[in-house]
PDB file of N, CA, C and O in Angstrom:
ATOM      1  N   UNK A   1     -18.805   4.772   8.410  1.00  0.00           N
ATOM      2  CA  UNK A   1     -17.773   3.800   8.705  1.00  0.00           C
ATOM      3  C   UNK A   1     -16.416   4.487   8.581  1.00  0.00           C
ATOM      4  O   UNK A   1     -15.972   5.002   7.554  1.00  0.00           O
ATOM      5  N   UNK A   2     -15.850   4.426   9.712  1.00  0.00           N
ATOM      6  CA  UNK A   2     -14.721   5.186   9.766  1.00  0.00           C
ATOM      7  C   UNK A   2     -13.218   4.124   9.131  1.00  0.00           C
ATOM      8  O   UNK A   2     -13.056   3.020   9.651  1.00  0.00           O
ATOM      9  N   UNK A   3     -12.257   4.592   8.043  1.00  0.00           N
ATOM     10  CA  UNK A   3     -11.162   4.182   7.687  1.00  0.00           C
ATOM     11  C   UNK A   3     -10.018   4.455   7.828  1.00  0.00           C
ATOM     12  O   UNK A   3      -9.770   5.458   8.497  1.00  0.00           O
ATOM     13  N   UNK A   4      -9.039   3.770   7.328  1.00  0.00           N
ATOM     14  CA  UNK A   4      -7.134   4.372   8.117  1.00  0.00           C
ATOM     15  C   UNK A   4      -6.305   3.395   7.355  1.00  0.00           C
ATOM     16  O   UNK A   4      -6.784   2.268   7.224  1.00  0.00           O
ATOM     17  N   UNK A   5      -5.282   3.613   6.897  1.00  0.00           N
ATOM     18  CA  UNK A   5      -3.878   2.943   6.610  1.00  0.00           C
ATOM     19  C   UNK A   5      -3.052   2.682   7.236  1.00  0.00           C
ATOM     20  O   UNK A   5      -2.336   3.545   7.744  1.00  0.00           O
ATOM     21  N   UNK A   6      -2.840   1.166   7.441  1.00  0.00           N
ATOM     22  CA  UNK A   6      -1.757   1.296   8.281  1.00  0.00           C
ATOM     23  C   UNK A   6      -0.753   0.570   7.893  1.00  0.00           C
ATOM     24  O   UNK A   6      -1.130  -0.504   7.423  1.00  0.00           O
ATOM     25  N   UNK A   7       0.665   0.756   7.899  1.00  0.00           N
ATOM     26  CA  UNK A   7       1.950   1.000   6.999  1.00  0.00           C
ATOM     27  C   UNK A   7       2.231  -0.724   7.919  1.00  0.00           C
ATOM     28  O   UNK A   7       2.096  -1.159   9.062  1.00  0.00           O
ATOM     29  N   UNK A   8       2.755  -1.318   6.356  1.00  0.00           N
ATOM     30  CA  UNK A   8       3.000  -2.721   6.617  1.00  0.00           C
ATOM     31  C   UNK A   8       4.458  -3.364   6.197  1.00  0.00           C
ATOM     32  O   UNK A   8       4.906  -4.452   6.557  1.00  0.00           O
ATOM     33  N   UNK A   9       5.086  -2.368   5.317  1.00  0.00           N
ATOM     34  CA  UNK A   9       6.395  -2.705   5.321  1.00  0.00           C
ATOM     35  C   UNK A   9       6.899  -1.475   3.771  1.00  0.00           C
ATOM     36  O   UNK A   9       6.179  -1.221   2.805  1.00  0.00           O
ATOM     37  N   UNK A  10       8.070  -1.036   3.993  1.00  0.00           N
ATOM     38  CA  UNK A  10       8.486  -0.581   2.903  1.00  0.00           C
ATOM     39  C   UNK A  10      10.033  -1.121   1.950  1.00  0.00           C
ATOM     40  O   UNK A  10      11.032  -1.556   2.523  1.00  0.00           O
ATOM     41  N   UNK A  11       9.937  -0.994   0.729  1.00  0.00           N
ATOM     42  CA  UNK A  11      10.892  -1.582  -0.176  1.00  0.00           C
ATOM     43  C   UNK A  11      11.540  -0.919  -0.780  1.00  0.00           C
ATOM     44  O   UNK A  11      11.090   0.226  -0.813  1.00  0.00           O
ATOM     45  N   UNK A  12      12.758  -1.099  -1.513  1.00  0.00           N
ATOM     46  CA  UNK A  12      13.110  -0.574  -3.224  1.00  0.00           C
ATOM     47  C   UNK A  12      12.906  -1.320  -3.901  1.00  0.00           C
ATOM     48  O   UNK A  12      13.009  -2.546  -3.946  1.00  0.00           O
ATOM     49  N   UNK A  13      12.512  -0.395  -4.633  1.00  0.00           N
ATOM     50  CA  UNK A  13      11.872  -1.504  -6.195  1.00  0.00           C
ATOM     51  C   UNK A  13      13.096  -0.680  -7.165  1.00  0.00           C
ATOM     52  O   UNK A  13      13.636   0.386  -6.868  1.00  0.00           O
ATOM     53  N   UNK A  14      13.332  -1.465  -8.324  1.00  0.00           N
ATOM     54  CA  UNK A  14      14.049  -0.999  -9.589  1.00  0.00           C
ATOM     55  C   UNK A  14      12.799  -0.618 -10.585  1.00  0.00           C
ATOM     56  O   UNK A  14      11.907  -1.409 -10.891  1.00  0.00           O
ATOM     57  N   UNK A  15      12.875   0.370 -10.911  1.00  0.00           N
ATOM     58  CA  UNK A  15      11.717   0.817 -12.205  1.00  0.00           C
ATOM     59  C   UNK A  15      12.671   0.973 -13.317  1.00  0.00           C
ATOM     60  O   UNK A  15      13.863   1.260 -13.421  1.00  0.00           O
ATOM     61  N   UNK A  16      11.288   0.549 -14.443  1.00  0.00           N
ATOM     62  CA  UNK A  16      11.868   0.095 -15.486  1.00  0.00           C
ATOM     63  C   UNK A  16      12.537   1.076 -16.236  1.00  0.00           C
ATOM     64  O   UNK A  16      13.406   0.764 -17.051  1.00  0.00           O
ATOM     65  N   UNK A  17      12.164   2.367 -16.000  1.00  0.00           N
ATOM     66  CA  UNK A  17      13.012   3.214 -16.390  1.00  0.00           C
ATOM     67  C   UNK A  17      14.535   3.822 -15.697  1.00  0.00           C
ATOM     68  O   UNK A  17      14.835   5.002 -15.514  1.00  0.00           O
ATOM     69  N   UNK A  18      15.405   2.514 -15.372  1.00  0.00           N
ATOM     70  CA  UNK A  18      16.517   2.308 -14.235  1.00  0.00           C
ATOM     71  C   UNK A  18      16.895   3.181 -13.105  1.00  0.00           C
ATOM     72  O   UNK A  18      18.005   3.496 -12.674  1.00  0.00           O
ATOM     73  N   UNK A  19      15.390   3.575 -12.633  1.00  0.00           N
ATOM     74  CA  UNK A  19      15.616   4.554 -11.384  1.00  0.00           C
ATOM     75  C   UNK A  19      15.301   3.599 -10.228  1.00  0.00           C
ATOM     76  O   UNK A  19      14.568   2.619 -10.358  1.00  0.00           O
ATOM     77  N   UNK A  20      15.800   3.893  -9.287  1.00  0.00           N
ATOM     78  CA  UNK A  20      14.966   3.355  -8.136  1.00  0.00           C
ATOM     79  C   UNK A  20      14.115   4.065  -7.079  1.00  0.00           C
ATOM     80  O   UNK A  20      14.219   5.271  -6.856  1.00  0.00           O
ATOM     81  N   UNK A  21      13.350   3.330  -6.505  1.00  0.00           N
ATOM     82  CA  UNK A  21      12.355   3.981  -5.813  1.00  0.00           C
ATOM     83  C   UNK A  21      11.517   3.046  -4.473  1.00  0.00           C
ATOM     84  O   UNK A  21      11.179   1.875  -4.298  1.00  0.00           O
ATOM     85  N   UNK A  22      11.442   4.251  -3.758  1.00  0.00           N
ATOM     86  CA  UNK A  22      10.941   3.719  -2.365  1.00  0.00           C
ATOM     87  C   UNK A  22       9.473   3.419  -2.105  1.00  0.00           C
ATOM     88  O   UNK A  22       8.781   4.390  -1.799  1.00  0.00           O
ATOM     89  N   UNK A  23       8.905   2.262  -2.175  1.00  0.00           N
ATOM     90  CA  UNK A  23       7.525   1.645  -1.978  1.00  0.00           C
ATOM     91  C   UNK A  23       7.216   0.816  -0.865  1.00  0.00           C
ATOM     92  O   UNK A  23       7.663  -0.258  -0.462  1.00  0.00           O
ATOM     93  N   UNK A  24       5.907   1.976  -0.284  1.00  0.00           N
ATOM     94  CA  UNK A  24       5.504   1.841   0.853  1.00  0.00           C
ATOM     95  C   UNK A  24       4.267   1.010   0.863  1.00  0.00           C
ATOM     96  O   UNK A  24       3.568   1.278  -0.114  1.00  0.00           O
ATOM     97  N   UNK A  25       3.695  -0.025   1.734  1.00  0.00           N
ATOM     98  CA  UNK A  25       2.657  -0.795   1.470  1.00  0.00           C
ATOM     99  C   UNK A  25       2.244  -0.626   2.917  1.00  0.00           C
ATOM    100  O   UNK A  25       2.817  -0.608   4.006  1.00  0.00           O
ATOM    101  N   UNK A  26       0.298  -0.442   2.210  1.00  0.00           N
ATOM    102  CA  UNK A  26      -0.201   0.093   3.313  1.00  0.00           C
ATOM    103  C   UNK A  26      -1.401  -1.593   3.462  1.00  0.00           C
ATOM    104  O   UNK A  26      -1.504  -2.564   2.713  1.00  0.00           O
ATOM    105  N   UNK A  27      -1.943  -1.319   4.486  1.00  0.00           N
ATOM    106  CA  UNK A  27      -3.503  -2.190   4.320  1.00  0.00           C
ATOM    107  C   UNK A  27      -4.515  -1.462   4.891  1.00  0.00           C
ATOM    108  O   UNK A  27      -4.250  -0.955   5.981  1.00  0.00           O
ATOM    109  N   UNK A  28      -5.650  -1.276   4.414  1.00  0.00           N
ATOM    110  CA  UNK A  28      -6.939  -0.595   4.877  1.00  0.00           C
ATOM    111  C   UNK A  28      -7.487  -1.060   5.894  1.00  0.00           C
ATOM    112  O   UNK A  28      -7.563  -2.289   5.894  1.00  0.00           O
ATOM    113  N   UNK A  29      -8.104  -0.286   7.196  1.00  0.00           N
ATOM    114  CA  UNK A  29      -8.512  -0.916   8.567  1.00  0.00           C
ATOM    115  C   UNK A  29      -9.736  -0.328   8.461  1.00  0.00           C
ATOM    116  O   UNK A  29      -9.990   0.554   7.640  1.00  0.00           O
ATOM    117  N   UNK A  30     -10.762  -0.922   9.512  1.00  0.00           N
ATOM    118  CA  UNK A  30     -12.237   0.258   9.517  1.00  0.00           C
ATOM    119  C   UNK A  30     -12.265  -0.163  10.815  1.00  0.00           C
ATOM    120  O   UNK A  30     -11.961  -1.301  11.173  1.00  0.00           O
ATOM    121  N   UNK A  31     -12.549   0.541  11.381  1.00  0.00           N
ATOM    122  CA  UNK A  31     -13.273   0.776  12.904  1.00  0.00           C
ATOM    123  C   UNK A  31     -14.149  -0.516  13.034  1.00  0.00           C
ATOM    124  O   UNK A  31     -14.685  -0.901  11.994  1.00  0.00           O
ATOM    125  N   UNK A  32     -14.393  -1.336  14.346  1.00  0.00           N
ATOM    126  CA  UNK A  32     -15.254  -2.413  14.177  1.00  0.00           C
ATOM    127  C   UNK A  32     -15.945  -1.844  15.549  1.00  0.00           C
ATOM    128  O   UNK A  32     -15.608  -2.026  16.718  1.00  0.00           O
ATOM    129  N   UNK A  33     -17.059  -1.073  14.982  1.00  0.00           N
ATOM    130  CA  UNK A  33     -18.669  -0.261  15.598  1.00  0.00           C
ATOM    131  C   UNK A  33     -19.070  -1.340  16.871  1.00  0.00           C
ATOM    132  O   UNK A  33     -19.555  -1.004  17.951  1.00  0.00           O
ATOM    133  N   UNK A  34     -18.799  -2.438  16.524  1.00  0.00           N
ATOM    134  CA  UNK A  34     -19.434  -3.358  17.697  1.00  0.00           C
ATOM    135  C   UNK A  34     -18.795  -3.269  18.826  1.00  0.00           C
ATOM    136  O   UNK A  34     -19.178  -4.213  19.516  1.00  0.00           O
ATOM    137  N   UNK A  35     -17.945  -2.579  19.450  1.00  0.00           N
ATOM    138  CA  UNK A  35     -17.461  -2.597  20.616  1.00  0.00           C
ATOM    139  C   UNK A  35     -18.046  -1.584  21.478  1.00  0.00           C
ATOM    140  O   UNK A  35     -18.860  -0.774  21.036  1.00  0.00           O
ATOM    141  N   UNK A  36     -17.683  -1.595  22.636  1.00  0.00           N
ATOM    142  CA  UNK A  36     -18.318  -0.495  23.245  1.00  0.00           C
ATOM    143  C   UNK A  36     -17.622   1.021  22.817  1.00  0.00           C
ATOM    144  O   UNK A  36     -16.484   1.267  22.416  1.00  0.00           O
ATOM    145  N   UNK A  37     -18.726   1.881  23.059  1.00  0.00           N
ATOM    146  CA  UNK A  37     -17.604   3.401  23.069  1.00  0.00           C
ATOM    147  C   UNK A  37     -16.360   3.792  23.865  1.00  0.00           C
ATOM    148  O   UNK A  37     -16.133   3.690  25.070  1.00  0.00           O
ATOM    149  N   UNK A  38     -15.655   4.242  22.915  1.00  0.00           N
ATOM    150  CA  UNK A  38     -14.482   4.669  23.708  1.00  0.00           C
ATOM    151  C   UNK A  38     -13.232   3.211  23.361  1.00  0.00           C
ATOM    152  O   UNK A  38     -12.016   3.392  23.296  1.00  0.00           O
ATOM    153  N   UNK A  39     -13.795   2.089  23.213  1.00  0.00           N
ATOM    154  CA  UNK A  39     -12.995   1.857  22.619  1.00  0.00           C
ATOM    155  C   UNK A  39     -12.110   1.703  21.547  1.00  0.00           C
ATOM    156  O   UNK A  39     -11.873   0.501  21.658  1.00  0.00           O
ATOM    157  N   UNK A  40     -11.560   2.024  20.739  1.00  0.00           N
ATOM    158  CA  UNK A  40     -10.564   1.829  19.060  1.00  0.00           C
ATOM    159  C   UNK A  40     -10.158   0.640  19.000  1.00  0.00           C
ATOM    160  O   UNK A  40      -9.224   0.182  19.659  1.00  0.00           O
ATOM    161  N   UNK A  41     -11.245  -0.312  17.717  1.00  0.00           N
ATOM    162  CA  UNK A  41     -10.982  -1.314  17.659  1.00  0.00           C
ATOM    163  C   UNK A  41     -10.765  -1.428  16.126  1.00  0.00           C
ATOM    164  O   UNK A  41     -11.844  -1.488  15.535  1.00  0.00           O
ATOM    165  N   UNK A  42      -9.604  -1.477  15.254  1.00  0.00           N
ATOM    166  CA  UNK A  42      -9.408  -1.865  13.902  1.00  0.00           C
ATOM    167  C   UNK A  42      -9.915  -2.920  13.249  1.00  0.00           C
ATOM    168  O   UNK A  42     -10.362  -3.732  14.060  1.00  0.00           O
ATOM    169  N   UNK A  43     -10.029  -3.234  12.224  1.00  0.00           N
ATOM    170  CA  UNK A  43      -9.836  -4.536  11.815  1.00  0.00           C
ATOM    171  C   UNK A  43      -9.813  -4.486  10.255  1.00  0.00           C
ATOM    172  O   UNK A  43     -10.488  -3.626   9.689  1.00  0.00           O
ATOM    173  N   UNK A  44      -8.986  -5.466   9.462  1.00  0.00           N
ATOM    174  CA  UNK A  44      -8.072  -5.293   8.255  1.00  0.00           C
ATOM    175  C   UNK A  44      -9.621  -5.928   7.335  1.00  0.00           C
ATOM    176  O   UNK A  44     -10.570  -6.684   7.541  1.00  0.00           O
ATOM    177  N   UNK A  45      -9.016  -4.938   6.132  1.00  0.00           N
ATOM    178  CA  UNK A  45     -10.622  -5.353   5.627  1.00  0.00           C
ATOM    179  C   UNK A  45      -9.772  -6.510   3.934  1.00  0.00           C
ATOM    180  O   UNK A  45     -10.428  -6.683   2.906  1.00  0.00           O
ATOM    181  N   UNK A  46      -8.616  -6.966   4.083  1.00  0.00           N
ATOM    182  CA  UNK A  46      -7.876  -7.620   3.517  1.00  0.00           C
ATOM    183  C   UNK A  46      -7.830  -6.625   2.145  1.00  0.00           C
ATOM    184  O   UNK A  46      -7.523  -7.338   1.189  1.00  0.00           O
ATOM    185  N   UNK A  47      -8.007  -5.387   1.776  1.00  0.00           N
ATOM    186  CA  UNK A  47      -7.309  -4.571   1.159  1.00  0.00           C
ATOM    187  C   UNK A  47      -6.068  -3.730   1.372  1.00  0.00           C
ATOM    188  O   UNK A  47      -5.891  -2.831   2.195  1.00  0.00           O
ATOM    189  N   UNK A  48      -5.084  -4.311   0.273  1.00  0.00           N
ATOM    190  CA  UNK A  48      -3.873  -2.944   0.735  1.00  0.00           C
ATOM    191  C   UNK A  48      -3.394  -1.977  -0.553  1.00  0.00           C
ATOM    192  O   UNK A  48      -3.905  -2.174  -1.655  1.00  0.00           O
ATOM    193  N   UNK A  49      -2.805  -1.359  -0.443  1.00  0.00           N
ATOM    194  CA  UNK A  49      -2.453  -0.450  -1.609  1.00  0.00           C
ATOM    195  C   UNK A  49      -0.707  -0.240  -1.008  1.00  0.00           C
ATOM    196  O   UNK A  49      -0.036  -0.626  -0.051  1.00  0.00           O
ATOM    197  N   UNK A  50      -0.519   0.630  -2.262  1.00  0.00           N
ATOM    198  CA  UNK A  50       1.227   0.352  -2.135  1.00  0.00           C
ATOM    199  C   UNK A  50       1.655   2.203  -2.877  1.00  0.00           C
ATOM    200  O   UNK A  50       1.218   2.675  -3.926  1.00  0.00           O
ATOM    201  N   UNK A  51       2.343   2.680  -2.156  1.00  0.00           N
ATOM    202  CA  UNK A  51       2.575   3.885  -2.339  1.00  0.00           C
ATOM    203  C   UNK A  51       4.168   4.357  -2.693  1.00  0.00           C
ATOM    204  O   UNK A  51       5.070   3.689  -2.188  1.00  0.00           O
ATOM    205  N   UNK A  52       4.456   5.318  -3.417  1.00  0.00           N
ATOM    206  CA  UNK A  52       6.151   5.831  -3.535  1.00  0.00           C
ATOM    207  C   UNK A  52       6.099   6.627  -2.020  1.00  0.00           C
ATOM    208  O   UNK A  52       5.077   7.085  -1.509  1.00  0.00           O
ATOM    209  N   UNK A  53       7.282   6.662  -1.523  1.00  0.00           N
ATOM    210  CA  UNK A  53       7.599   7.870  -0.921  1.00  0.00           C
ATOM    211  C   UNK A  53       7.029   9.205  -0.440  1.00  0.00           C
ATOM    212  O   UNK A  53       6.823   9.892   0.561  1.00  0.00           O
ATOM    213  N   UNK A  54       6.899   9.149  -1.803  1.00  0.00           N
ATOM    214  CA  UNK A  54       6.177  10.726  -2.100  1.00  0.00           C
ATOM    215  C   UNK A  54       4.346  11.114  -1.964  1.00  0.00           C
ATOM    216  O   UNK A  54       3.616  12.087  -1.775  1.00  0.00           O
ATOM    217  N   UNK A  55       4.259   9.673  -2.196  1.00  0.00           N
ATOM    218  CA  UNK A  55       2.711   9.366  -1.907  1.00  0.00           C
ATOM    219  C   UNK A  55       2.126   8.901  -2.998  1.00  0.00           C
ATOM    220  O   UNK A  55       1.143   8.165  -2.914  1.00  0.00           O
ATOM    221  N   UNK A  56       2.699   9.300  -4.259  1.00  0.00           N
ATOM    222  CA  UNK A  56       2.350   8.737  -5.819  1.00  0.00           C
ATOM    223  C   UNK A  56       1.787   7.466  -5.353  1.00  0.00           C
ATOM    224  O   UNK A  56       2.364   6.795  -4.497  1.00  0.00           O
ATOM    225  N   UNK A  57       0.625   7.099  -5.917  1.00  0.00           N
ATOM    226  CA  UNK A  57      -0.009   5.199  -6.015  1.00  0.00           C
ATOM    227  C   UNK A  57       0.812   4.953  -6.752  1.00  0.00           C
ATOM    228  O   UNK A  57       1.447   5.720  -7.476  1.00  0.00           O
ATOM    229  N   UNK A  58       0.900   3.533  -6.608  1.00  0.00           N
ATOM    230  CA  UNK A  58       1.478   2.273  -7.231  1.00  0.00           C
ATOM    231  C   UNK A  58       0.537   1.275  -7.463  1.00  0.00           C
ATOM    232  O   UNK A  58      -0.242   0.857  -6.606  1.00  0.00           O
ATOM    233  N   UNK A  59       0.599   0.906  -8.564  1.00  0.00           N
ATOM    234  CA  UNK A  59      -0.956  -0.184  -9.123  1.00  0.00           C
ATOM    235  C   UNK A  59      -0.153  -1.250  -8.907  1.00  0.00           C
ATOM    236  O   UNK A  59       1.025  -1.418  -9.221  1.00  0.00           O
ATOM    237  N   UNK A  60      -1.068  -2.094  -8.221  1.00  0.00           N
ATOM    238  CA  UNK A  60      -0.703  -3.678  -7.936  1.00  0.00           C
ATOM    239  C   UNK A  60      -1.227  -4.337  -9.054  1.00  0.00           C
ATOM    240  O   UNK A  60      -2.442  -4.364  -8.860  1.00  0.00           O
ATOM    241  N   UNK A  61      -0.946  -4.937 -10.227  1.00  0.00           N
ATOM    242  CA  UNK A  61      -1.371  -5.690 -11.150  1.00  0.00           C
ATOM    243  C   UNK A  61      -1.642  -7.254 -10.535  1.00  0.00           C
ATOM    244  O   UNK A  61      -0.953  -7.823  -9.688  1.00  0.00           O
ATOM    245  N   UNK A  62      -3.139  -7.897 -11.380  1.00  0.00           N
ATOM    246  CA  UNK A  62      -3.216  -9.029 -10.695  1.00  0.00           C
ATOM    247  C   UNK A  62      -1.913  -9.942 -10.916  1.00  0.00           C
ATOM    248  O   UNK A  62      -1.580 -10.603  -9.932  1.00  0.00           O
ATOM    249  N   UNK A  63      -0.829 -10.114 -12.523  1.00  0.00           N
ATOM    250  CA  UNK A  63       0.235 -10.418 -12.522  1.00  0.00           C
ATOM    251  C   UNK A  63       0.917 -10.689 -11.143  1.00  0.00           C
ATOM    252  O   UNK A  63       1.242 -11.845 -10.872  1.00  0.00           O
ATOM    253  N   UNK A  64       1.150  -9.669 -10.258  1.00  0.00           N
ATOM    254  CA  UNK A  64       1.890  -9.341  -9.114  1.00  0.00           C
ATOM    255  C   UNK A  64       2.721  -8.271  -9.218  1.00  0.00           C
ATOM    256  O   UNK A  64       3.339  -7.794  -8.266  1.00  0.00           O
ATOM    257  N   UNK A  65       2.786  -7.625 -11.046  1.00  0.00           N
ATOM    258  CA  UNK A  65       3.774  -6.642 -11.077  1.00  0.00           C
ATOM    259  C   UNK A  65       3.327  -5.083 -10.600  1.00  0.00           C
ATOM    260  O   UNK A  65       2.247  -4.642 -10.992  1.00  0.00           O
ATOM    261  N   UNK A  66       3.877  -4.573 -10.060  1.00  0.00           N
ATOM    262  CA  UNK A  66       3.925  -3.063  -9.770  1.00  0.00           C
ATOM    263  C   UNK A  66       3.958  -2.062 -11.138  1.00  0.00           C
ATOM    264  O   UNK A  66       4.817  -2.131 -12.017  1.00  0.00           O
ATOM    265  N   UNK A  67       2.999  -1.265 -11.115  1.00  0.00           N
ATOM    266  CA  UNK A  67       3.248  -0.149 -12.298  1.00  0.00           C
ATOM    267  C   UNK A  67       2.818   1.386 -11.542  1.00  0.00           C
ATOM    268  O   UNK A  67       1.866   1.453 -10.763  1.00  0.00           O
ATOM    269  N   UNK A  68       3.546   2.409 -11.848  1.00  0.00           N
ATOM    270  CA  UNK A  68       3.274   3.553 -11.601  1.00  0.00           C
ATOM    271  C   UNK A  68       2.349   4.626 -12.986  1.00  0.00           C
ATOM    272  O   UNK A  68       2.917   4.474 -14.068  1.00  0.00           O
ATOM    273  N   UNK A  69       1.593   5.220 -13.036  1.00  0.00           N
ATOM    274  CA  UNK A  69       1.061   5.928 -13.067  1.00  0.00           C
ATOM    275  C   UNK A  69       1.333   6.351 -14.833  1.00  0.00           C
ATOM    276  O   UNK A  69       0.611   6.586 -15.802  1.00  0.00           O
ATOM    277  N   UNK A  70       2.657   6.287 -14.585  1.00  0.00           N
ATOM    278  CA  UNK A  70       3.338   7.043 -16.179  1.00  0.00           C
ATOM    279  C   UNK A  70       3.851   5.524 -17.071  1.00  0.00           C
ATOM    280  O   UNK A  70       4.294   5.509 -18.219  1.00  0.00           O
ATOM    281  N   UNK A  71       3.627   4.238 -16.110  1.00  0.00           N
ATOM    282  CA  UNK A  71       3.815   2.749 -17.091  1.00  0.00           C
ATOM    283  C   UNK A  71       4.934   2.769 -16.567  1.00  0.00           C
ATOM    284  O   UNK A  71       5.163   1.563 -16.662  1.00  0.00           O
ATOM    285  N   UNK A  72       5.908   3.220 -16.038  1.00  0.00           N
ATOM    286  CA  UNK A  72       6.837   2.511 -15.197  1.00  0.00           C
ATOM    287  C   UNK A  72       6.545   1.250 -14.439  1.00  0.00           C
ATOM    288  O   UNK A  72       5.628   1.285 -13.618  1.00  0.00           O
ATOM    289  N   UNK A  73       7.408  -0.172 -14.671  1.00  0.00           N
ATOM    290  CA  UNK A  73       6.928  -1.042 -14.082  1.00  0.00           C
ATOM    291  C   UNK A  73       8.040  -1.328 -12.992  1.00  0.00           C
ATOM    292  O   UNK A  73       9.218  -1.269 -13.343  1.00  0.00           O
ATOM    293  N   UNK A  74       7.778  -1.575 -11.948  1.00  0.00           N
ATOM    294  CA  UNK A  74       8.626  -1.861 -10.877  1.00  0.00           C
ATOM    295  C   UNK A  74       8.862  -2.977 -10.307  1.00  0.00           C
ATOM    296  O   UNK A  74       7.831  -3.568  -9.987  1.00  0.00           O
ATOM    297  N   UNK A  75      10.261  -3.743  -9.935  1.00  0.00           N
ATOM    298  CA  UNK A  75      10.694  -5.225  -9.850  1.00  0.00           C
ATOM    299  C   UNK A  75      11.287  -4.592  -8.202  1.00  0.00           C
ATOM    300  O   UNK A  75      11.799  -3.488  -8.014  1.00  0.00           O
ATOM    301  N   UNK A  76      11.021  -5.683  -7.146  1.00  0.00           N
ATOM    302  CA  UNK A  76      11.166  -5.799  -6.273  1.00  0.00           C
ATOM    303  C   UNK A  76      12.937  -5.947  -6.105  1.00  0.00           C
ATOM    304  O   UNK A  76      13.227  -6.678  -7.052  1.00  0.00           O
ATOM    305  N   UNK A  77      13.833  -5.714  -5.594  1.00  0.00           N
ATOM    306  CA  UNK A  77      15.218  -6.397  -5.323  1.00  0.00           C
ATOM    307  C   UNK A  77      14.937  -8.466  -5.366  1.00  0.00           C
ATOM    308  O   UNK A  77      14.081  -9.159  -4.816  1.00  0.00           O
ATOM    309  N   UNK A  78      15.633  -8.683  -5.907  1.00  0.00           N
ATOM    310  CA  UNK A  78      15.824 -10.462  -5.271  1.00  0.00           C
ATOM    311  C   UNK A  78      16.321 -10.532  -4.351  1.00  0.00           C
ATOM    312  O   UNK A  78      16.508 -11.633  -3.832  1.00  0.00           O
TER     313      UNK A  78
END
């Protein structure tokens, strides 16, 4: 089963350690096999993940809050 990311919007977030930072949100697609060959047909498997810039993950907490890697927690702009 073939997979792909595809980029759904990007933000600044404020991290809690008063830096800011650029977070990219992706959603996971897989190939949908049932079509004929030759055609590229996606379809969203309702997973997404959320990335820095740089590519670092960003953990989506069920909360809704953002945390990076080192416990930096990240707040969206209002």
């Amino acid at each position: 089963m073939d997979k792909r990311l595809q980029w759904l919007d990007s933000f600044e977030a404020r991290g809690s350690d008063g830096r800011t930072y650029q977070v990219r949100a992706y959603e996971h697609l897989v190939r949908d096999e049932s079509l004929p060959t030759g055609v590229d047909h996606w379809e969203p498997t309702g997973l997404a993940e959320y990335r820095l810039a740089d590519g670092a993950r960003v953990e989506a907490r069920p909360d809704g809050k953002l945390t990076l890697a080192n416990g930096v927690e990240l707040a969206p702009p209002a």
